[in-house]
N, C-alpha and C positions, 0 to 999 in steps of 0.2 A: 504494500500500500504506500502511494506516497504522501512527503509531509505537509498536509494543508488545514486550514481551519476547519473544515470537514471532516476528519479523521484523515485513515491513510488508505482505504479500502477506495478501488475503483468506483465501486458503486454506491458508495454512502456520499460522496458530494454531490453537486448538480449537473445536470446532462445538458446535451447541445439537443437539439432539436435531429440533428440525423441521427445520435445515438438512440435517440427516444424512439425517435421511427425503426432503427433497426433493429432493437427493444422487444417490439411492439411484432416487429415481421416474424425475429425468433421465437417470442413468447406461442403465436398461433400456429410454428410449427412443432413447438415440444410439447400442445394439447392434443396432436395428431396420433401420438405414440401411441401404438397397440404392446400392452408386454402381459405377461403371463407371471403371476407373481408366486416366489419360490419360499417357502415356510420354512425359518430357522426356528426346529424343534426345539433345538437346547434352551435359545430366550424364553418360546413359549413355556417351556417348563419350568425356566427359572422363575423368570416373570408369577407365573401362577405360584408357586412358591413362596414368590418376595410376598403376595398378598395375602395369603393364608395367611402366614408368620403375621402378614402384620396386624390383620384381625386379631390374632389371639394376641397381638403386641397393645393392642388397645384395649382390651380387655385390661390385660397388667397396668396399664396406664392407669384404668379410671379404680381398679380395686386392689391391687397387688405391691407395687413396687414402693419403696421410699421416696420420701417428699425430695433428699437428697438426690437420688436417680432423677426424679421427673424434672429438677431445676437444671443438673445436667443435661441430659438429653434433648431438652428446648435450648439450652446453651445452643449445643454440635448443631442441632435443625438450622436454627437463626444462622449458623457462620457458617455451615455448610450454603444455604440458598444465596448468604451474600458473597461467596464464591462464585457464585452463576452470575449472579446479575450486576456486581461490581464489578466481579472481578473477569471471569469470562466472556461476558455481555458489555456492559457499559467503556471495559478500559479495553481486554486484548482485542472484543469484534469489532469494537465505533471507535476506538481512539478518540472517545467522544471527553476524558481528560487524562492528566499525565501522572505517573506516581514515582516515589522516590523509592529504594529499595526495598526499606522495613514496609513497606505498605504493601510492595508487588510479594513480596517473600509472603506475609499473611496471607492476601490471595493465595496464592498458589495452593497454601497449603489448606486454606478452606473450599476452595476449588474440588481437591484430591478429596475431600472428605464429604463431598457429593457426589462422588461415582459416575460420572456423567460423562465419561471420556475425559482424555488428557487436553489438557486446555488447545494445542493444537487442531487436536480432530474436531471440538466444539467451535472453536472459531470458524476453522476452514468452512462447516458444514453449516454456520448462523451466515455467512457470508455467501453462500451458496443460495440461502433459503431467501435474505435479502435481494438478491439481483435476480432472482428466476421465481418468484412467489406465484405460489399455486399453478406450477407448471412441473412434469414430469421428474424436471431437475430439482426441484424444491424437494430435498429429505421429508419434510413432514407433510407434504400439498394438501390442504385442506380443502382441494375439492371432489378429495375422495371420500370425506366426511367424517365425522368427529372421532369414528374411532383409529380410523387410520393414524391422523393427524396426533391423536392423545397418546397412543402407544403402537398402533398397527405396523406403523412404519418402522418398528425394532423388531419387530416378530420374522421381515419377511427380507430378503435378498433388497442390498440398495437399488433402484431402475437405474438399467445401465445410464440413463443422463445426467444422472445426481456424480458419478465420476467420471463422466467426461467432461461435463461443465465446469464439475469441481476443479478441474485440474488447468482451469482458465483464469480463475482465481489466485489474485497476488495476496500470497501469504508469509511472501520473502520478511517482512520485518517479525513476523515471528519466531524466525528463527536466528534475529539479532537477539531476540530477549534470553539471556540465560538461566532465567527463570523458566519459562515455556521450554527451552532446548532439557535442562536439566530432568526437569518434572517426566516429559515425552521418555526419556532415557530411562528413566527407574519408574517408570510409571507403575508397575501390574505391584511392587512391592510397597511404594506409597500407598497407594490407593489401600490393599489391603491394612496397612497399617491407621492410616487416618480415618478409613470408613468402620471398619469392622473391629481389628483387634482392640485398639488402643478404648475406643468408646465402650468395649462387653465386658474390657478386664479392668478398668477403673472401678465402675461403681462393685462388680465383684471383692477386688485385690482391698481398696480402700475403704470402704465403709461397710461390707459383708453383704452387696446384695447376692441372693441367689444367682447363678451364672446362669440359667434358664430364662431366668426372665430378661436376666441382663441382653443376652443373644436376641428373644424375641424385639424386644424393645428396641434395642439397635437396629434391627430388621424395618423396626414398623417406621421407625425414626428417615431411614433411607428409604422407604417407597412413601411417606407421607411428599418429601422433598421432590422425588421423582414426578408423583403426581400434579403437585405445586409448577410446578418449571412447564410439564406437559401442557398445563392448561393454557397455558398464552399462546402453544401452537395449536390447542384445540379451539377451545372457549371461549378465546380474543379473536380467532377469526371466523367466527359464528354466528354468537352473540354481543349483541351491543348495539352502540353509538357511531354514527360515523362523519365527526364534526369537520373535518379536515379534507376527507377524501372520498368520496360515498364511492367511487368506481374501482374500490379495492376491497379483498375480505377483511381486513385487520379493521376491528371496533376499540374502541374505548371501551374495559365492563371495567367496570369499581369492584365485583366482587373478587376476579381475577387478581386486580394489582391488590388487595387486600394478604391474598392469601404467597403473593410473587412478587411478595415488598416492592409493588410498585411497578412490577412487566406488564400490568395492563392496558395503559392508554397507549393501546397497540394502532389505534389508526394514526394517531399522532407521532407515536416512533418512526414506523414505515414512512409518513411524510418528513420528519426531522430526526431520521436516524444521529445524527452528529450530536444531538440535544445528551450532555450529560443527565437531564433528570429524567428522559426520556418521556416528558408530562409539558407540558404547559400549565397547566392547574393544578387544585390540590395540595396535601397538608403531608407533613413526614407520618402522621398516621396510615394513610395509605401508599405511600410514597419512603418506606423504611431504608430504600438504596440510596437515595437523593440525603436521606441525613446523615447515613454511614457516610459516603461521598464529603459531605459538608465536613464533618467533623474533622476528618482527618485533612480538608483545606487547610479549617483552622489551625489545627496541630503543623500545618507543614506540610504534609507528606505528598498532599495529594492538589496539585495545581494545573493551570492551563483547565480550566474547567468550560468548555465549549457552552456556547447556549444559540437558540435559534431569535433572531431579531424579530422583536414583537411585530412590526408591520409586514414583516414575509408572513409572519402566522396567519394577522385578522386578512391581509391579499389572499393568501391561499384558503383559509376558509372561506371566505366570500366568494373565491371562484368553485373551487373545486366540492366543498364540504355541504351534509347536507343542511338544507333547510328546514327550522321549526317555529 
């Protein structure tokens, strides 16, 4: 991606009218695709798994485990999701602001402790889904409908367009970060340490929860997160509002950004991807990434905080958004 006010991602700043049109030509040929889609068993069975467990993980929640574990385990939730959306989303996909080391190293590591793939294959694959939305190359296309979009699309073989397009995407500056190179490299023994061991053998080792429960709860703690993150590619391009851009699926839903510290005013990101709060409106109650974000301004760490110029907003929703 190169370095401008808009991030660094080809597609997150503003087009020329011939790219739009050629955009617009490719977009209507990757709706043409006919493919045959192939079932990876293994996810389905893990997947089914991860939810059992996490049923009976809520169970433990609401009757079972220590006040201790549960302040825990909403800890890891909380810094697990703001791995995604600060840290994945807002800084490595939109370079939408900048951070100093201590701040990208917490990332990372909250990042890894939401399982969601290593920060690289998540960017590559949100930068994908940006420039080619609801089209065959779009990992999650939500116009194949909500359950594809929510999880379908991990069950079954990627369409072959999602890596050929992928692979037209510049993701050259992530592999300046040696945070991202790092993380990519040790990924499968991070991950298991941040996601799994570290969070079932705490509350076990240190204050004597049951390890059983501890396991489930950890379990429910990582598909509550999973579903959380899923719903912006499902639910925000479904349901909702669409103030900014009414000829796109991505909505504004408030209960989304509620539960996605803030990933839901999705028709306004898709228009202002580059917007560190990813919102125009709205309070850090719904908007939990945007204070994480702020805070760490304050502190130092986290500067160059992009935002979108109020009069492109009220223009662009006056042309493009809808009317009420």
């Amino acid at each position: 991606m190169t370095p401008n006010t808009f991030g660094t991602c080809p597609t997150i700043g503003s087009k020329s009218i011939k790219e739009s049109t050629n955009d617009k030509i490719l977009t209507t040929e990757l709706y043409k695709t006919d493919y045959q889609w192939k079932i990876v068993w293994r996810n389905v069975i893990i997947f089914i798994y991860v939810h059992l467990a996490a049923i009976y993980g809520l169970y433990l929640i609401f009757f079972k485990i220590k006040h201790r574990s549960l302040i825990w385990f909403t800890a890891i939730a909380v810094a697990a999701g703001l791995g995604i959306t600060a840290g994945a989303h807002r800084l490595w996909s939109h370079r939408s602001y900048k951070a100093k080391w201590p701040l990208r190293f917490i990332l990372m590591i909250f990042q890894t402790a939401a399982f969601q793939d290593d920060i690289y294959t998540w960017v590559r694959d949100h930068r994908v889904h940006h420039k080619f939305t609801d089209t065959d190359a779009d990992p999650y296309n939500a116009r194949r409908g909500f359950f594809f979009s929510h999880i379908g699309w991990l069950l079954v073989r990627k369409h072959p367009d999602v890596a050929s397009k992928g692979a037209t995407i510049d993701c050259s500056d992530l592999n300046q970060d040696p945070f991202v190179v790092f993380q990519k490299k040790w990924y499968i023994y991070l991950m298991l340490f941040c996601t799994f061991i570290i969070p079932t053998l705490v509350p076990w080792l240190v204050w004597g929860e049951y390890f059983w429960y501890s396991w489930n709860v950890t379990v429910c703690r990582y598909c509550l997160n999973l579903n959380f993150t899923w719903s912006v590619n499902s639910a925000a391009h479904i349901w909702g509002v669409k103030p900014y851009d009414k000829s796109i699926s991505p909505t504004n839903n408030g209960g989304v950004s509620f539960i996605s510290f803030g990933e839901g005013w999705h028709n306004y990101h898709h228009v202002f991807p580059y917007d560190y709060k990813a919102a125009e409106l709205g309070n850090y109650r719904l908007n939990l990434t945007t204070a994480f974000i702020d805070f760490f301004a304050y502190l130092g760490l986290a500067y160059d905080l992009k935002t979108a110029p109020t009069n492109a907003i009220k223009k662009r929703a006056l042309r493009t958004g809808e009317k009420y």
